[in-house]
C-alpha positions as CSV (number, residue, x, y, z in Angstrom):
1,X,42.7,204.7,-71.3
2,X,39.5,205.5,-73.3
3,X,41.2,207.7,-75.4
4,X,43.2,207.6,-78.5
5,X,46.8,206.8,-76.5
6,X,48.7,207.2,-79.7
7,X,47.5,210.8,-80.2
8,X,48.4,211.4,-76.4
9,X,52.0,210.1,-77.0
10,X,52.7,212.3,-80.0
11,X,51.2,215.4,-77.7
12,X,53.6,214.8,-74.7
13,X,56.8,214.3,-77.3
14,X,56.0,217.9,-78.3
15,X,54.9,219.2,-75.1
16,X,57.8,217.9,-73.1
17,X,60.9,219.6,-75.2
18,X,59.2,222.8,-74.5
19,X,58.6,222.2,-70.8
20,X,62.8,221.6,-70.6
21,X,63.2,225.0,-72.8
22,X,61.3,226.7,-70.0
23,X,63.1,224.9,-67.5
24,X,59.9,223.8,-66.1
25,X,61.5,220.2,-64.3
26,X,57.9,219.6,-62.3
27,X,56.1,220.1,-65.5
28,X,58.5,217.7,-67.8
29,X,58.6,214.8,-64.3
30,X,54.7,214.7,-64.6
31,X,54.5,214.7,-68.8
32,X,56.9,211.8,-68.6
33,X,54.8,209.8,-66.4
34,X,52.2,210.7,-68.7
35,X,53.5,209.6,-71.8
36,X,54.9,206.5,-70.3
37,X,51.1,205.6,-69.3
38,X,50.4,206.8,-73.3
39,X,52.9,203.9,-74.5
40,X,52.2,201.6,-71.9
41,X,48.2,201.9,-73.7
42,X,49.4,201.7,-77.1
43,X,51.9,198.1,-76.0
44,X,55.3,199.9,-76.0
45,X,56.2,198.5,-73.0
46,X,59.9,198.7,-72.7
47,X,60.0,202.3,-74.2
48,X,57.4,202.9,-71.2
49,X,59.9,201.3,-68.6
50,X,63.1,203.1,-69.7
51,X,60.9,206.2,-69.3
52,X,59.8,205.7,-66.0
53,X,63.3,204.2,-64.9
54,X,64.9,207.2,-66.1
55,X,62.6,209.5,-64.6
56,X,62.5,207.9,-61.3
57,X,66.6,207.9,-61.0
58,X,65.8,211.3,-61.9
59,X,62.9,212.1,-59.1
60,X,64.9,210.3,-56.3
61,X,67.4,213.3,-56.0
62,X,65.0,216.3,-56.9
63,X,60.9,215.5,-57.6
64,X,58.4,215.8,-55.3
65,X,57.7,212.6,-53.7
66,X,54.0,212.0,-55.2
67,X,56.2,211.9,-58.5
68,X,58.3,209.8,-57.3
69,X,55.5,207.1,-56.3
70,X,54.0,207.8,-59.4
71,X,56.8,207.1,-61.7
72,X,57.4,203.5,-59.5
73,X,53.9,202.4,-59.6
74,X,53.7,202.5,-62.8
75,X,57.1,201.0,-63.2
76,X,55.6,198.4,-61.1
77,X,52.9,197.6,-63.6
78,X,55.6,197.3,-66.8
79,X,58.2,195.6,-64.9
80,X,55.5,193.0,-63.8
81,X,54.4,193.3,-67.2
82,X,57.9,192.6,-69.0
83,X,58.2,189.6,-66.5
84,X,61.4,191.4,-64.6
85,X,60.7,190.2,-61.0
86,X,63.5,191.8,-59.5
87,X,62.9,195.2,-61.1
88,X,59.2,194.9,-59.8
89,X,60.3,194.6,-56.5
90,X,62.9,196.9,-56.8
91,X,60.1,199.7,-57.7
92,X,58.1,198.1,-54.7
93,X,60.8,198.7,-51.9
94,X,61.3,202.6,-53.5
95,X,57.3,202.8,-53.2
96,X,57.6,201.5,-49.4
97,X,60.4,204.0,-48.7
98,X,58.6,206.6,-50.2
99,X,55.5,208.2,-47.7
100,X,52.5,208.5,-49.0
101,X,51.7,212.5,-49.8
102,X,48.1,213.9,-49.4
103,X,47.7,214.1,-52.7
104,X,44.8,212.4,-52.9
105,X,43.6,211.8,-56.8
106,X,47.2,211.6,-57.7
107,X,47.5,208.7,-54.7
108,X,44.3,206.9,-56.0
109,X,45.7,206.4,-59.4
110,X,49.2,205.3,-57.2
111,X,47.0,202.7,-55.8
112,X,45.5,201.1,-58.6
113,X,48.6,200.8,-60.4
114,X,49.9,199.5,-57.0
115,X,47.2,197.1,-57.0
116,X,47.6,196.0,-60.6
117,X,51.1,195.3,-59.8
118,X,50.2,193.1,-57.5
119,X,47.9,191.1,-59.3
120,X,50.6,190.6,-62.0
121,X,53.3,189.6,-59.4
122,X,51.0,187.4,-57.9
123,X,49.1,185.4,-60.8
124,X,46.6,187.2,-60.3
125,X,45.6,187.0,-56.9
126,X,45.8,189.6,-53.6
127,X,49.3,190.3,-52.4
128,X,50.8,192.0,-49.4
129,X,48.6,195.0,-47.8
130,X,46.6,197.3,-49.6
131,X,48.1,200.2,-50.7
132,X,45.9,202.8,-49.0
133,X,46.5,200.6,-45.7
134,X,44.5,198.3,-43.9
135,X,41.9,196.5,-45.9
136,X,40.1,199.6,-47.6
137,X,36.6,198.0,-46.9
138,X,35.2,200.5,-44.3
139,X,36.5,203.9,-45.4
140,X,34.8,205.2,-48.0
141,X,35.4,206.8,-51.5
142,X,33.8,209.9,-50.9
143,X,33.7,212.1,-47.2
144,X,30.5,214.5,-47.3
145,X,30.5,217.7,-44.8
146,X,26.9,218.8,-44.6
147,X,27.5,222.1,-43.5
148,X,29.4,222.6,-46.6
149,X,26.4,221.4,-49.1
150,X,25.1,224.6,-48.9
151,X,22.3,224.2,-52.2
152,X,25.5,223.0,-54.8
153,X,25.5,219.6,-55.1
154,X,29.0,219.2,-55.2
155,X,30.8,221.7,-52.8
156,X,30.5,219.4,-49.6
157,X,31.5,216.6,-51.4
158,X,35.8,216.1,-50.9
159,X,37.4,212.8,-51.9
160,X,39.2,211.1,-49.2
161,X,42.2,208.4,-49.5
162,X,41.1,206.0,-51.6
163,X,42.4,202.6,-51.7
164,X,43.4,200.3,-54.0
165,X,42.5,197.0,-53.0
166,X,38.6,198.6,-53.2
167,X,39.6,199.5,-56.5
168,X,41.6,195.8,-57.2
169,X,38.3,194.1,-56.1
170,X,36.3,195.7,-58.6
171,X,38.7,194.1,-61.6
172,X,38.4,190.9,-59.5
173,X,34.6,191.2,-60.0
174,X,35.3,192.1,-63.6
175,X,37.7,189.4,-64.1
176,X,35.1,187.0,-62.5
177,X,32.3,188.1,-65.0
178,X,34.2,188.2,-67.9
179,X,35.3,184.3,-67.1
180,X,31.7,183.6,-66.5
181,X,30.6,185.1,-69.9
182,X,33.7,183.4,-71.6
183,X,32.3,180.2,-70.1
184,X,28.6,180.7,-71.3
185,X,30.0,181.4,-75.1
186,X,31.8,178.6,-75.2
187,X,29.6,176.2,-73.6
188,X,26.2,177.5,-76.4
């Protein structure tokens, strides 16, 4: 989301005719999540949902099933986002139904989406469990293995499941500062 989305959608409408002329279906499922996310930065919300419904109809009888979560999480978000209750919660029961994979970077972005969702199907406010399961609080972001350190700073370093309700509280805390500030400018 920091970079230029418009650029990133005209990338992915090249790339992904090429990935069908190869016959590459994994390839094409994950550049049309991508570009959905590309015009769901730049506003283009409904060509975003089409996108995503398409490809999850699609991913239900053949993708992988971290594609599939990843195509109705973010559906979640534009569905939420277009106001279509009914739709969101559609793409919420598919996300239930779906088990979590072991993905684990792929699930993290799953769960803020998840978590965004939320917060627009709820006003803005908590809803349901978290994503990652229970309340996310004790289990943290990063797992270190010691014996693995081994004088590189990063090789015993592995992420672990990451939740989004963690990741929801920080845009709470976010939200709340932003309000504060909002309230300070207005008030001098």
């Amino acid at each position: 989301f920091l970079g230029d989305a418009e650029a990133a959608v005209e990338a992915f409408e090249r790339a992904i005719p090429l990935g069908r002329g190869l016959d590459d279906a994994q390839f094409v499922g994950f550049a049309e999540v991508y570009l959905a996310e590309a015009r769901l930065a730049c506003g283009h919300y409904g060509e975003a949902a089409k996108l995503l419904r398409r490809g999850a109809a699609s991913l239900r009888r053949t993708g992988p099933p971290v594609l599939l979560r990843m195509a109705h999480s973010r559906l979640l978000v534009v569905e939420g986002l277009l106001g279509r209750t009914r739709a969101a919660e559609a793409s919420r029961k598919a996300l239930e139904e779906t088990p979590r994979t072991d993905v684990v970077l792929l699930e993290a972005w799953n769960d803020l989406f998840i978590a965004l969702g939320h917060r627009l199907d709820s006003g803005g406010t908590a809803r349901g469990p978290s994503p990652g399961g229970g309340d996310g609080c004790a289990e943290p972001l990063l797992e270190v293995d010691p014996d693995r350190i081994a004088g590189r700073a990063w090789s015993g370093w592995r992420p672990r499941r990451c939740s989004g309700r963690r990741i929801q509280r920080i845009g709470c805390v976010a939200q709340a500062r932003r309000a504060r500030l909002a309230r300070r400018l207005l008030s001098g």
